[in-house]
Structure formats: C-alpha cells, structure tokens
One Martini backbone bead per residue (centre of mass of N, CA, C, O) as a GRO file, in nm:
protein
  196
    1UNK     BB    1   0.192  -1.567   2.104
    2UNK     BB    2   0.139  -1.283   2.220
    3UNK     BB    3   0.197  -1.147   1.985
    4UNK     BB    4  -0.008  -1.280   1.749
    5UNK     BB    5  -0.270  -1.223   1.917
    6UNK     BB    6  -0.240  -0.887   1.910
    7UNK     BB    7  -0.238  -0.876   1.558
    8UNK     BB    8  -0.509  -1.006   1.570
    9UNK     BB    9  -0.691  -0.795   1.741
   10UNK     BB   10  -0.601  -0.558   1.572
   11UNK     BB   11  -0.774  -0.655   1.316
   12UNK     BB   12  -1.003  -0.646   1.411
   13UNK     BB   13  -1.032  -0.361   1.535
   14UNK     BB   14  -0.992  -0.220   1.216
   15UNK     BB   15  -1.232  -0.384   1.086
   16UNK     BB   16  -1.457  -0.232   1.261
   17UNK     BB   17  -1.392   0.035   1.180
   18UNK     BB   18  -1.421   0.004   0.873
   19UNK     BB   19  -1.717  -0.071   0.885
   20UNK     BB   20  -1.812   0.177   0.990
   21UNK     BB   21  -1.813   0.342   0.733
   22UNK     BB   22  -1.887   0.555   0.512
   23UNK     BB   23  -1.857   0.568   0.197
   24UNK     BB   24  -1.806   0.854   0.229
   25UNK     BB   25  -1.601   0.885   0.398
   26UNK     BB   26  -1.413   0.707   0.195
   27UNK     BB   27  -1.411   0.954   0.039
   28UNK     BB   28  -1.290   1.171   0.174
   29UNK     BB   29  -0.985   1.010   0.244
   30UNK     BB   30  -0.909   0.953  -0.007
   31UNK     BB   31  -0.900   1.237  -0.144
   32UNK     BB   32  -0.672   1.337   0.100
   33UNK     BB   33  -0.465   1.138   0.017
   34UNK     BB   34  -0.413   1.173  -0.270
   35UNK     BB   35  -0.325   1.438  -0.248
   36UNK     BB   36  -0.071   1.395  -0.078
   37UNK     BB   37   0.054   1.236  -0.325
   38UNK     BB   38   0.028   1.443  -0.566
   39UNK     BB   39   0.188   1.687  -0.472
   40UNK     BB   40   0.443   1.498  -0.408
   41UNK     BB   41   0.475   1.386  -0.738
   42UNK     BB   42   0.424   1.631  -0.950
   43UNK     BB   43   0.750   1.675  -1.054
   44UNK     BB   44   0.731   1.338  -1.136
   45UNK     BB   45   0.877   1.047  -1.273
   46UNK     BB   46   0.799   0.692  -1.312
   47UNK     BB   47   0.762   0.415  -1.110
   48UNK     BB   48   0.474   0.234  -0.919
   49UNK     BB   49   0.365   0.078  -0.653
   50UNK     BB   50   0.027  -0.102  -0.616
   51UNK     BB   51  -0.295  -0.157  -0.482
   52UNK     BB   52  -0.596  -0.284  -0.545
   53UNK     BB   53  -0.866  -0.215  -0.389
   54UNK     BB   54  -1.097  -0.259  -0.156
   55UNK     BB   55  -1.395  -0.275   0.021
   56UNK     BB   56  -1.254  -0.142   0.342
   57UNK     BB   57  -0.995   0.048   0.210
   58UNK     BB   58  -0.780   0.182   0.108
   59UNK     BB   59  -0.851   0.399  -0.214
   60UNK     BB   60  -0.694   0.355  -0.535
   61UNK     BB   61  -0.836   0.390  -0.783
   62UNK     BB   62  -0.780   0.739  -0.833
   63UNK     BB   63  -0.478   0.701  -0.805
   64UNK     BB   64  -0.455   0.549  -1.092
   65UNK     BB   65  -0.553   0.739  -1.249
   66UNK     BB   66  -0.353   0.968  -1.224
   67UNK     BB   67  -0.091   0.879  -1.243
   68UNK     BB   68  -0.126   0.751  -1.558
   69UNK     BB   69  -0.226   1.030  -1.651
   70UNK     BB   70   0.103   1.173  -1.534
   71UNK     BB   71   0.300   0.945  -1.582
   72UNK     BB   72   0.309   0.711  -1.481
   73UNK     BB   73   0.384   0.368  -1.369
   74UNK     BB   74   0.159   0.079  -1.284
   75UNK     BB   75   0.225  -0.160  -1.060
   76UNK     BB   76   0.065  -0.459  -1.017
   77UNK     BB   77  -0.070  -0.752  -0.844
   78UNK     BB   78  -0.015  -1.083  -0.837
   79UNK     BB   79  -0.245  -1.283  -0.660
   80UNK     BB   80  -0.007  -1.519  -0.556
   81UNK     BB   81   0.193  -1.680  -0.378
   82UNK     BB   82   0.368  -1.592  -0.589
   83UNK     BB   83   0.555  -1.336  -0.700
   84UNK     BB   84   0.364  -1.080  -0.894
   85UNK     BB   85   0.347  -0.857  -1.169
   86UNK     BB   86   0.172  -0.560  -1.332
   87UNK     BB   87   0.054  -0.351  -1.552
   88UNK     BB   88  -0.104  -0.051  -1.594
   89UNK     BB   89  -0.367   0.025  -1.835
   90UNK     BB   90  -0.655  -0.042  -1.774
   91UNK     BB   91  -0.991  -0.132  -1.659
   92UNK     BB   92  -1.030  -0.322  -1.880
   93UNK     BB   93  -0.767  -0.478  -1.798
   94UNK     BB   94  -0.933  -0.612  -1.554
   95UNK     BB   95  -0.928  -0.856  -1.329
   96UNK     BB   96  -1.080  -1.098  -1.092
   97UNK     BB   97  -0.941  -1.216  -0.822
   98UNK     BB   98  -0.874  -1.287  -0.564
   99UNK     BB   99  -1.115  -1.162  -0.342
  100UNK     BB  100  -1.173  -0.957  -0.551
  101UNK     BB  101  -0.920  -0.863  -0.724
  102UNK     BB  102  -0.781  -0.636  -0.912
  103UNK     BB  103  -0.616  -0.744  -1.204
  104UNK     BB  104  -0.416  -0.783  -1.478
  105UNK     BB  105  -0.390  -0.913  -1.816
  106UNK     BB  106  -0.115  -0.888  -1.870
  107UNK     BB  107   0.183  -0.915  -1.841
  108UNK     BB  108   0.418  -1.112  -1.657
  109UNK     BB  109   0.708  -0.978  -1.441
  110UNK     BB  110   0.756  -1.076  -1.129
  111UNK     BB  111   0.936  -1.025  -0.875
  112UNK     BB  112   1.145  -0.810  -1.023
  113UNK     BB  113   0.986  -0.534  -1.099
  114UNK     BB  114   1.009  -0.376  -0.839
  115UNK     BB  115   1.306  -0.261  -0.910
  116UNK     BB  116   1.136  -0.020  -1.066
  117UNK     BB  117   1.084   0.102  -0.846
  118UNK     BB  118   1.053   0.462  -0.666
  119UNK     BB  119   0.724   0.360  -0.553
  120UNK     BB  120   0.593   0.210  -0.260
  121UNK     BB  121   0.253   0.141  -0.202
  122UNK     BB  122   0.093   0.025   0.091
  123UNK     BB  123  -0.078  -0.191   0.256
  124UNK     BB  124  -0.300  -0.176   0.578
  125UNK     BB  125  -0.417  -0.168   0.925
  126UNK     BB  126  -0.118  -0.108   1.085
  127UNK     BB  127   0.100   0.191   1.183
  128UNK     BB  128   0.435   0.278   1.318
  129UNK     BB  129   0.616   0.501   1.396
  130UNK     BB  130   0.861   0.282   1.382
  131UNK     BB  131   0.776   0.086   1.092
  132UNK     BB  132   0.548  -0.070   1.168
  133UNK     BB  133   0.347  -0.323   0.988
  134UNK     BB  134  -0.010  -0.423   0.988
  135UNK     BB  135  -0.127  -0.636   0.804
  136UNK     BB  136  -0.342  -0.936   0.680
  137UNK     BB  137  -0.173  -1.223   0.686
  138UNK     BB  138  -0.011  -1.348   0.452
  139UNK     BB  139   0.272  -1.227   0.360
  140UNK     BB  140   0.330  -1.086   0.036
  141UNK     BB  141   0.499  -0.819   0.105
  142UNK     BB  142   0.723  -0.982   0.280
  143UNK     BB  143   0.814  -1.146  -0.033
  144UNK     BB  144   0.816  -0.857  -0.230
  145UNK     BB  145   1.049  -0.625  -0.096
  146UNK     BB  146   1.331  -0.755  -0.148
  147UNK     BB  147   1.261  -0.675  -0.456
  148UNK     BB  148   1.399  -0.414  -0.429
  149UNK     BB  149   1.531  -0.083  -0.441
  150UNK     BB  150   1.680   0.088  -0.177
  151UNK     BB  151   1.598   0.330  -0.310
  152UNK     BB  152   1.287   0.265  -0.214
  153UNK     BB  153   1.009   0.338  -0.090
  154UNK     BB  154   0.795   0.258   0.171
  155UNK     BB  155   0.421   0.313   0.179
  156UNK     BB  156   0.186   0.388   0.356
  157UNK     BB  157  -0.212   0.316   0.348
  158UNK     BB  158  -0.434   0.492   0.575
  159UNK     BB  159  -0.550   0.606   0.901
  160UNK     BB  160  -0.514   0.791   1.182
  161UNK     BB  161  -0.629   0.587   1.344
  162UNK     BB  162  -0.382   0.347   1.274
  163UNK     BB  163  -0.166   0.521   1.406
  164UNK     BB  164   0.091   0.449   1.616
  165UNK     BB  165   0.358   0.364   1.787
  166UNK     BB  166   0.342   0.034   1.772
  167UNK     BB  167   0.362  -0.259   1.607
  168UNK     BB  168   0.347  -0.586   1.569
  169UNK     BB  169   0.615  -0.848   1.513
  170UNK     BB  170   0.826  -1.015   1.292
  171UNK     BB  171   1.087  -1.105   1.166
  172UNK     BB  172   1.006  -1.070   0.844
  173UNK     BB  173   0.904  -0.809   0.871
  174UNK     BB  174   0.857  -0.476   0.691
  175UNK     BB  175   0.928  -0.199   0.711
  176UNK     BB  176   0.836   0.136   0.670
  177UNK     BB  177   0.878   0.510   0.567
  178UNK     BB  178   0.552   0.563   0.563
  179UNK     BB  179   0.283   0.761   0.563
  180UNK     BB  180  -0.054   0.771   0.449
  181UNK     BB  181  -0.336   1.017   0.552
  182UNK     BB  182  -0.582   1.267   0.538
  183UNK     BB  183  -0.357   1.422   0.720
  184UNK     BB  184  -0.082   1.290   0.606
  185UNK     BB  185   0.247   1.294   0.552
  186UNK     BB  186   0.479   1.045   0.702
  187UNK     BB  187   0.786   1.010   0.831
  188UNK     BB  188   0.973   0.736   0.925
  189UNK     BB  189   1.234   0.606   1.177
  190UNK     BB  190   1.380   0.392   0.957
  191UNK     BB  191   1.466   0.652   0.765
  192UNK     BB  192   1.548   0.845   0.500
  193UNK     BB  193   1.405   1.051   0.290
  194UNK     BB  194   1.443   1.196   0.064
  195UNK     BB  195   1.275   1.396  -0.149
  196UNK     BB  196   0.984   1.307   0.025
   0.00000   0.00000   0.00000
C-alpha cells in the first residue's frame, strides 16, 4: 500500500508541476526534445510508435509531423480498455477519443502492430534512471509493451525534472530503455540499446 501511495503522491506532484507551466515553456520544452529525437533518427527510416499529446503533457504534435514528413510510419494508439493502435495519415484524419485524445480513423491494426514497431516513444509522469516508469495509472502501455518486438527500445518522453533516480513499481511495470528531456537522450540501466 505505501507503494501504491508514493505513486499517487508523485502523480499529483509531477501533475502540479506541469501545470505551472507557461505554454510558452512547453513551446520551448517541445522543440529541445523533438530535437534531440530528430537528430537521434534523422539517418533512419521505419516505422515509430508515439502517443498524440494532451495540453500539460510532452507535446507530441510537432514531431508526429516531422516523423512522418521524413518518411517514418507512425502508429498511435487506439485509446480503449483493449491495445489497439492505427497508423498516422493526417491531422485530417484524426478524431477526439478517450480524455479528448486524438486518435485516427483509419483502420484498426490491433494490438500485435506493436511488433513492426522500430522505436517505440511512450509518455510518463516520471522516469528513474534504472528504467522505471510511472505512468498516468490506467496502466494501457503495461497491457500494450508485452507486444513489441524484442529489439525495439522503449523510450520515455519527460522533462528534466521528472527524471530521479527510481519511481515506484508493481510487478507487471515495464522498464524503459530510454528517456528523452529538453535537455538530452539518456540510455538508461535496463540494456544496451544498440545504435540509438
């Protein structure tokens, strides 16, 4: 239970901290992340997993369009109790689902689309440095990971302050391999990732 306690604690704090944020700031926070993720990518070509952003959350808008301006395929996810995702076509084609998260209207890939998945970029509230990952509580990305493909890194998108050095876990948590913040890519202790 003090777990689960620290969890929420940390919730509500990481939750009040982006709340103070000036858009202006998530304008800025944004465009230093998208970058070092761009830099990061910009020799490769292949199919991405990401999450259309929400306001108070990493903004993901801008670099869902760089992605698949440089020729990325990008999978977003199809927010219902079942993993399912669908590919990125256009902003056109995007609907208000869940919490007023935009999904596509394209077709439904299921949950097993994962697995084309090259790099998988998921969001958080906070992120340790030995890979551990607290999320927003539904616990959708622990229900949707087990279906990626083994070589796929796992990579949070954060803010430099939300990176400690271990959040709280329960047994079915998934590490990340990675944490991406305004002010760098950092691999973290869960493996090597190769070439990233």
């Amino acid at each position: 239970m003090h777990r689960d306690r620290f969890k929420e604690e940390l919730r509500v704090e990481t939750l009040a901290a982006r709340a103070r944020m000036s858009p202006s700031d998530w304008e800025k926070s944004d465009a230093a992340r998208d970058s070092h993720i761009l830099d990061r990518l910009a020799a490769r070509k292949g199919t991405v997993a990401l999450y259309s952003s929400r306001p108070g959350e990493p903004g993901t808008h801008a670099l869902i369009d760089a992605l698949a301006a440089s020729g990325w395929a990008v999978l977003l996810p199809v927010l219902r109790r079942r993993v399912d995702w669908a590919l990125f076509d256009s902003w056109a084609a995007m609907q208000p689902a869940w919490a007023g998260i935009e999904e596509p209207t394209g077709a439904r890939l299921g949950p097993d689309a994962l697995d084309a998945a090259d790099l998988i970029l998921v969001p958080c509230l906070a992120i340790g440095r030995d890979g551990s990952r607290l999320g927003t509580g539904g616990g959708w990305y622990d229900r949707a990971l087990p279906h990626r493909h083994s070589g796929a890194p796992v990579v949070a998108l954060a803010r430099a302050a939300e990176v400690l050095d271990t959040v709280p876990t329960l047994p079915h948590d998934i590490p990340v391999d990675a944490v991406v913040t305004e002010t760098e890519w950092v691999n973290l202790a869960t493996r090597t990732i190769m070439d990233w």
